[in-house]
C-alpha positions as CSV (number, residue, x, y, z in Angstrom):
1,X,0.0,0.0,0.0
2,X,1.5,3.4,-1.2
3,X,1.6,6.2,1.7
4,X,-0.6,8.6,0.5
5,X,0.0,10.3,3.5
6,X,-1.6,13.8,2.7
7,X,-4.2,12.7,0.8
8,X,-2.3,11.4,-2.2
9,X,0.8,9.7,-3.6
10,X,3.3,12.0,-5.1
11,X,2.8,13.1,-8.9
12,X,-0.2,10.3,-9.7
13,X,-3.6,10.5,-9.9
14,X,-6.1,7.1,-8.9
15,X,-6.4,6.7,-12.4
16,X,-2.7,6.0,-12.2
17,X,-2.8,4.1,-9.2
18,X,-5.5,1.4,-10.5
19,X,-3.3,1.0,-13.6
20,X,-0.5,0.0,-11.6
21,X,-2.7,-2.5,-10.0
22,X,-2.5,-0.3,-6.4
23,X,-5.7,-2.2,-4.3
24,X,-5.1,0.1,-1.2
25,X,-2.9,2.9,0.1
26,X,-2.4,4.3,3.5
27,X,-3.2,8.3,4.4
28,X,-2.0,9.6,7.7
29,X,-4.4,11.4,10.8
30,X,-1.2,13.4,11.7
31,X,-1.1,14.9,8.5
32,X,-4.7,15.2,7.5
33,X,-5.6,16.9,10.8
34,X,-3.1,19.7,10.2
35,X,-4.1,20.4,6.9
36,X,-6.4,20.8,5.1
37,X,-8.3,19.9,8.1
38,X,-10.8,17.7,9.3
39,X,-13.7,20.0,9.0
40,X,-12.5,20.7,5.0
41,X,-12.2,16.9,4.6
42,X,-15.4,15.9,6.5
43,X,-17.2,18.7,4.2
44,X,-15.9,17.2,1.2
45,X,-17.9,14.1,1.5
46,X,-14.5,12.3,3.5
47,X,-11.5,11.1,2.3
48,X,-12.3,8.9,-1.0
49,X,-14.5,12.2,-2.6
50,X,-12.1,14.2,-1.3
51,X,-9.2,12.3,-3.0
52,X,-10.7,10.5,-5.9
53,X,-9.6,7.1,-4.7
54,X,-12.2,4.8,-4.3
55,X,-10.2,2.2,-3.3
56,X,-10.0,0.7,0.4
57,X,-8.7,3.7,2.2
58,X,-5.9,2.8,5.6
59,X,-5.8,5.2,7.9
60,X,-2.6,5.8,9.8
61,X,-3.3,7.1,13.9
62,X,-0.4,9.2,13.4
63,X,1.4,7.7,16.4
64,X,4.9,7.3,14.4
65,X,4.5,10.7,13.0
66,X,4.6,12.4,15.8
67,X,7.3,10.3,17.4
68,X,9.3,10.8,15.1
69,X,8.9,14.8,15.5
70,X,9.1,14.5,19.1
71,X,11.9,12.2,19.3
72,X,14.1,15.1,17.2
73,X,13.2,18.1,18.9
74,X,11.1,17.7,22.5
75,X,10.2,20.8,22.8
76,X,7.2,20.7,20.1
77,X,5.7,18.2,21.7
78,X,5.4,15.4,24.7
79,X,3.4,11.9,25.2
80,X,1.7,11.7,27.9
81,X,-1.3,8.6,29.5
82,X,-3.8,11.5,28.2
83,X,-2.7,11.2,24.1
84,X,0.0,13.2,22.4
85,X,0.4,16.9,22.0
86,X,2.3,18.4,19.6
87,X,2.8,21.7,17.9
88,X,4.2,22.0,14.0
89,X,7.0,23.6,13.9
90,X,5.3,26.3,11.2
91,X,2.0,26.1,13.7
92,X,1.5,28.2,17.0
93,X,-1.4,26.4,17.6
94,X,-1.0,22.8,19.7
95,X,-2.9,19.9,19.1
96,X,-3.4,17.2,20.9
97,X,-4.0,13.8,19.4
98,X,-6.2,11.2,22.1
99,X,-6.9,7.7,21.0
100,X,-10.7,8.9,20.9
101,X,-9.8,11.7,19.2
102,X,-7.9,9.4,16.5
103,X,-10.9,7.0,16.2
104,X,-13.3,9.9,15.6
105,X,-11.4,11.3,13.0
106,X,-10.8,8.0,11.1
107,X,-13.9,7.2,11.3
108,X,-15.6,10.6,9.8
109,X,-12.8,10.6,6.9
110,X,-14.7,7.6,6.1
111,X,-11.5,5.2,6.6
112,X,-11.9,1.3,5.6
113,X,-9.2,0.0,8.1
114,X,-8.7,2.2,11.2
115,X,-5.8,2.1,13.5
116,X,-5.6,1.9,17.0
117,X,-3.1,5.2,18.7
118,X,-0.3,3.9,19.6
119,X,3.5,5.1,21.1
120,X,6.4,3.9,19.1
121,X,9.7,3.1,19.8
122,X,13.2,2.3,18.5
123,X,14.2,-1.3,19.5
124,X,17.2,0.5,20.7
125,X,15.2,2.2,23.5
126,X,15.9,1.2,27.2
127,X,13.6,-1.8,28.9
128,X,12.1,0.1,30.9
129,X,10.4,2.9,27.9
130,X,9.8,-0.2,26.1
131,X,7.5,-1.7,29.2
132,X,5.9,2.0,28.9
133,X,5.3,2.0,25.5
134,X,3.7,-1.0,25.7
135,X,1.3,-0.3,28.8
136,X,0.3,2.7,26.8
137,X,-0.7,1.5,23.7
138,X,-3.2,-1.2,25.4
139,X,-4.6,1.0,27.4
140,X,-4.8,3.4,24.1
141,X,-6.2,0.2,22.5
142,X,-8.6,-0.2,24.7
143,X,-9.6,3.5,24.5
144,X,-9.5,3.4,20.7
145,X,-12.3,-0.5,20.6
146,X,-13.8,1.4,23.1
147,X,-15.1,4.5,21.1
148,X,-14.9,2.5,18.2
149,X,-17.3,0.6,19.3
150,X,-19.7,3.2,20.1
151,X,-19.2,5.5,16.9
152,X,-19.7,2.4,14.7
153,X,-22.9,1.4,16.2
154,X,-24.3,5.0,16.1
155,X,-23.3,5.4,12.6
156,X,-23.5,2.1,10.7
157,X,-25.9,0.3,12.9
158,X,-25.5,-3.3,13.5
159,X,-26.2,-4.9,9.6
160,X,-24.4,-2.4,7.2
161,X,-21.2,-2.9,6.3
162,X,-18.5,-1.6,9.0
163,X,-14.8,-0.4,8.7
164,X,-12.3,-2.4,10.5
165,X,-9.9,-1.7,13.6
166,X,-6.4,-2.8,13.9
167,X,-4.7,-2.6,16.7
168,X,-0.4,-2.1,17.3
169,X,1.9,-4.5,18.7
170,X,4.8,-2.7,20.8
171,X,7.7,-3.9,22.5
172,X,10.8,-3.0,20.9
173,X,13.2,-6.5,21.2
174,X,12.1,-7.6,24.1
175,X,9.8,-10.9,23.3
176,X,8.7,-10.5,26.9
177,X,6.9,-7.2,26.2
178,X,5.5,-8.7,22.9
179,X,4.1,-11.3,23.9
180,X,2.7,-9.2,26.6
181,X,1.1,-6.7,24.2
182,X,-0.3,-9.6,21.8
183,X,-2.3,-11.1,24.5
184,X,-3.8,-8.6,26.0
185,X,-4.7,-6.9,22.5
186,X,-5.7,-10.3,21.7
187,X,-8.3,-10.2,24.6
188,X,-9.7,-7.5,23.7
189,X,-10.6,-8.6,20.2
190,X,-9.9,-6.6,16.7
191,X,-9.9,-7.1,13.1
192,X,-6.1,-7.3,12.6
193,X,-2.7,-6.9,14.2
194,X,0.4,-4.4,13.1
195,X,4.0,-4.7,13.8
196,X,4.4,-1.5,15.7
197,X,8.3,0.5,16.1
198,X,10.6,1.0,14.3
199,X,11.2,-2.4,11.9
200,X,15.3,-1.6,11.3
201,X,18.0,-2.0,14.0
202,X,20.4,1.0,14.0
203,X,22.7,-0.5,10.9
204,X,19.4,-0.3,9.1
205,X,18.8,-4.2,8.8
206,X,15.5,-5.5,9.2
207,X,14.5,-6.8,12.4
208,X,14.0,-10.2,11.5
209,X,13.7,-12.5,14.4
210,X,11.4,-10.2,16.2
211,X,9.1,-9.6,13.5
212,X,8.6,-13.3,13.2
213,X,8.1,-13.5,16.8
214,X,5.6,-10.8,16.7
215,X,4.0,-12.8,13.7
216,X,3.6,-16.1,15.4
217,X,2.3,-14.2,18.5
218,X,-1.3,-13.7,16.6
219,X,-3.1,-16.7,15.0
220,X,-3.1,-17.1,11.2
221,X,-6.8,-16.0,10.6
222,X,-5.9,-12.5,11.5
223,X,-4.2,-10.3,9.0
224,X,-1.6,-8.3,9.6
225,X,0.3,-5.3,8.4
226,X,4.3,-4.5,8.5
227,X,4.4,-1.3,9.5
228,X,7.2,0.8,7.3
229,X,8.6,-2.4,5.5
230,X,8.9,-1.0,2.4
231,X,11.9,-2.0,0.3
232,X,11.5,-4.7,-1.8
233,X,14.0,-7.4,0.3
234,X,12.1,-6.4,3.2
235,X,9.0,-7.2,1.6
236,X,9.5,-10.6,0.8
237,X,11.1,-11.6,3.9
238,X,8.4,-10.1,5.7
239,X,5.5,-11.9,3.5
240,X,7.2,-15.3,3.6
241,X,6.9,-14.7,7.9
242,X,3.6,-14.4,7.2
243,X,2.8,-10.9,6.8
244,X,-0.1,-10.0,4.2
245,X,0.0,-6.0,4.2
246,X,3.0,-3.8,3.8
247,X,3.1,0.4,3.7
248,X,5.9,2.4,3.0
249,X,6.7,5.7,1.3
250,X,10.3,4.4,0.3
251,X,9.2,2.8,-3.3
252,X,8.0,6.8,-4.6
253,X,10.7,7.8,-2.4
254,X,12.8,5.9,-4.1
255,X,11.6,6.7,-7.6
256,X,11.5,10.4,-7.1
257,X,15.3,10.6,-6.1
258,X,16.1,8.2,-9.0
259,X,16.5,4.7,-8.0
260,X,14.5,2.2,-9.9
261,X,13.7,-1.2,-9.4
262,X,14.7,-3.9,-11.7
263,X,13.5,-7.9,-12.3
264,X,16.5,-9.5,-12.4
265,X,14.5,-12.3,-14.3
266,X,11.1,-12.8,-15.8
267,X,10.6,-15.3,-12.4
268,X,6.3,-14.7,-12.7
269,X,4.7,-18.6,-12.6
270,X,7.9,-20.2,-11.4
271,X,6.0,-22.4,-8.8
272,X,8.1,-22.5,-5.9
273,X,11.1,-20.4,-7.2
274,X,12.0,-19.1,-3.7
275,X,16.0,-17.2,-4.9
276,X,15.6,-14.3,-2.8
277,X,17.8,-12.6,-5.4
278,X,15.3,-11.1,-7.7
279,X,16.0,-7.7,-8.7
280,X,18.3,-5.2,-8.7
281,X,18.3,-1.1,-8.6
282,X,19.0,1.0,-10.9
283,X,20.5,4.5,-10.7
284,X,18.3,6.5,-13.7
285,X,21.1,9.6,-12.7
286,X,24.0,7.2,-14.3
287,X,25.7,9.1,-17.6
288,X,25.4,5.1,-19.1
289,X,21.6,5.7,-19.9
290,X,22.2,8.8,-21.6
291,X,21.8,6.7,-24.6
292,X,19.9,3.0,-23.8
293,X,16.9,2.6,-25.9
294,X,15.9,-0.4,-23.3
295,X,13.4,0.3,-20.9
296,X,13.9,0.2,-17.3
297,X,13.1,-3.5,-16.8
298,X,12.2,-6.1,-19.3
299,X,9.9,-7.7,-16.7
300,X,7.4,-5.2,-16.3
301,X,4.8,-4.2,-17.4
302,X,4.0,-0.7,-16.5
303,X,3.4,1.9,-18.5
304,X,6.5,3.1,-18.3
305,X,8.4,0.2,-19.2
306,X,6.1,-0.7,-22.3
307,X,6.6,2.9,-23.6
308,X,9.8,4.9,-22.6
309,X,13.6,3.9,-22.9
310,X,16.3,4.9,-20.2
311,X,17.5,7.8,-22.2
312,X,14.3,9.3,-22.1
313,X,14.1,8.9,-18.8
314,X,17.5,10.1,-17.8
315,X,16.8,13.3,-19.9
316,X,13.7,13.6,-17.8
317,X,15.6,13.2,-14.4
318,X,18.6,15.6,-15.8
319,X,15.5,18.5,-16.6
320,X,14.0,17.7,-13.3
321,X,11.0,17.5,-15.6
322,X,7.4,16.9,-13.5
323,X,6.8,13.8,-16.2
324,X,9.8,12.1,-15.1
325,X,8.5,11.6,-11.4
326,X,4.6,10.4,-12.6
327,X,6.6,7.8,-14.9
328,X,9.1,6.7,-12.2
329,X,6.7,6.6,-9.5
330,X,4.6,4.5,-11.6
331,X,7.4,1.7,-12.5
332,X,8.1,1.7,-8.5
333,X,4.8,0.9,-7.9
334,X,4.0,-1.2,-10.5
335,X,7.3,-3.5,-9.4
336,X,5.9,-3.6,-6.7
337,X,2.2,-4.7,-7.2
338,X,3.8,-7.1,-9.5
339,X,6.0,-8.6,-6.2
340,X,3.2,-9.3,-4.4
341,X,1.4,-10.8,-7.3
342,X,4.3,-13.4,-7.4
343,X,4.5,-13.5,-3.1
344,X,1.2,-14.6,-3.1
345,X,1.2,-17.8,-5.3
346,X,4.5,-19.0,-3.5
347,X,4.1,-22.7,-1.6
348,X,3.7,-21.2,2.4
């Protein structure tokens, strides 16, 4: 799922996003409450009118976002039992972000899969923050079902269809806390599960053993999302631990800055082809594409692929040309749908 954290992915429409065979993306309460606003989004008819995506809409709590500005300058904001409360750093105003508050405002941008508020961590925090991250987000948790609960049955009633409530899984590297925060979310009773922190150690290698942990923690019936897993190694080590659901904003990232990814081989209905070496990147700044009239991978594809050579696209990148980012972002994307295509028919 694409971040389309302010509303939208980076320099595509949804047209664009159903041809690259997108089925969801992720938008972000942090975000959206700043700006435009929830009263400008809830006006608007919610966040599918408001976007043109009528896709199943994710929305993000914004409990990593505003760790993450927090955690590099305290004095905009602090977490406290209560929710968090930050200021933007262009904003005098302060908001403060309660799991009810969260649940309310997912729920009137007319979300499909809400998620529960939740405090991050690094898994390179001390024990003892990790033991407090964790009480927090079940209590939060329980806050969130709570008014989730309520809203749902006010608005949708007991036999229409109903959005969906995942809930976080904290606990850094400790399988202690884990298992701590599995079971008593478990208790509780949601819709799905997320691997919650930070998913890279400080080298920037994926946490593997704990996120397998955390995956065996909730039964296989429940689907669950990877938080932030995002590059395509990640992905498939992640969705062979049994992960279904994956969000990151590195593959436009990625795509935007220049780096491309490649199919090594043409490896689609190779039952049980498990080399986890399957593609490569691909540097579109490089002075050898200046003149390659191949496109960026002969495995895919995207629109880009089927239509445009490298050249083309370097020209575009040297230009900084606003086409160049549409047609890169697509190929990103489009690798990527096409990943998970191939993930999903592999022997479990």
């Amino acid at each position: 799922m694409p971040d389309a954290t302010r509303g939208f992915v980076r320099s595509l429409g949804s047209d664009d996003l159903v041809r690259c065979g997108v089925q969801a993306v992720v938008m972000n309460v942090f975000h959206l409450m700043q700006y435009p606003g929830s009263s400008v989004i809830e006006a608007l008819g919610g966040l599918h009118t408001f976007s043109g995506w009528h896709g199943p809409v994710v929305t993000d709590s914004g409990g990593f976002q505003a760790y993450s500005v927090i955690r590099k300058n305290p004095k905009l904001g602090s977490i406290t039992n209560k929710g968090i409360s930050f200021r933007p750093q262009s904003s005098s105003r302060k908001f403060l972000l309660a799991p009810e508050k969260s649940i309310r405002l997912q729920l009137k941008y007319g979300t499909d899969i809400a998620i529960c508020l939740d405090e991050c961590t690094h898994v390179s925090d001390p024990f003892e923050a990790q033991r407090q991250s964790v009480a927090r987000t079940v209590n939060w948790a329980e806050r969130c079902k709570t008014e989730f609960d309520r809203t749902v049955k006010r608005i949708h009633g007991p036999k229409e269809f109903r959005p969906l409530l995942f809930a976080v899984i904290q606990g850094g590297g400790s399988r202690e806390l884990r298992k701590e925060c599995a079971e008593h979310l478990l208790e509780m009773g949601f819709d799905g599960f997320s691997y919650g922190g930070y998913p890279l150690d400080a080298r920037g290698k994926l946490l593997v053993d704990t996120i397998r942990y955390t995956r065996e923690l909730i039964p296989a019936g429940f689907p669950m999302i990877a938080l932030g897993v995002g590059s395509p190694g990640n992905v498939v080590q992640c969705a062979r631990l049994g992960y279904e659901l994956f969000d990151s904003s590195l593959p436009t990232r990625d795509a935007r800055q220049g780096r491309l990814y490649v199919f090594e081989r043409d490896f689609f209905g190779q039952s049980g082809a498990r080399e986890d070496r399957v593609f490569s990147y691909l540097y579109i700044q490089d002075k050898k594409h200046m003149r390659s009239k191949a496109p960026v991978s002969a495995h895919c594809d995207c629109l880009t692929c089927s239509n445009y050579t490298l050249a083309y696209l370097h020209h575009l990148f040297s230009t900084r040309d606003a086409l160049y980012f549409r047609l890169a972002t697509m190929h990103n994307l489009r690798f990527m749908t096409l990943l998970m295509e191939r993930l999903k028919g592999e022997p479990q």
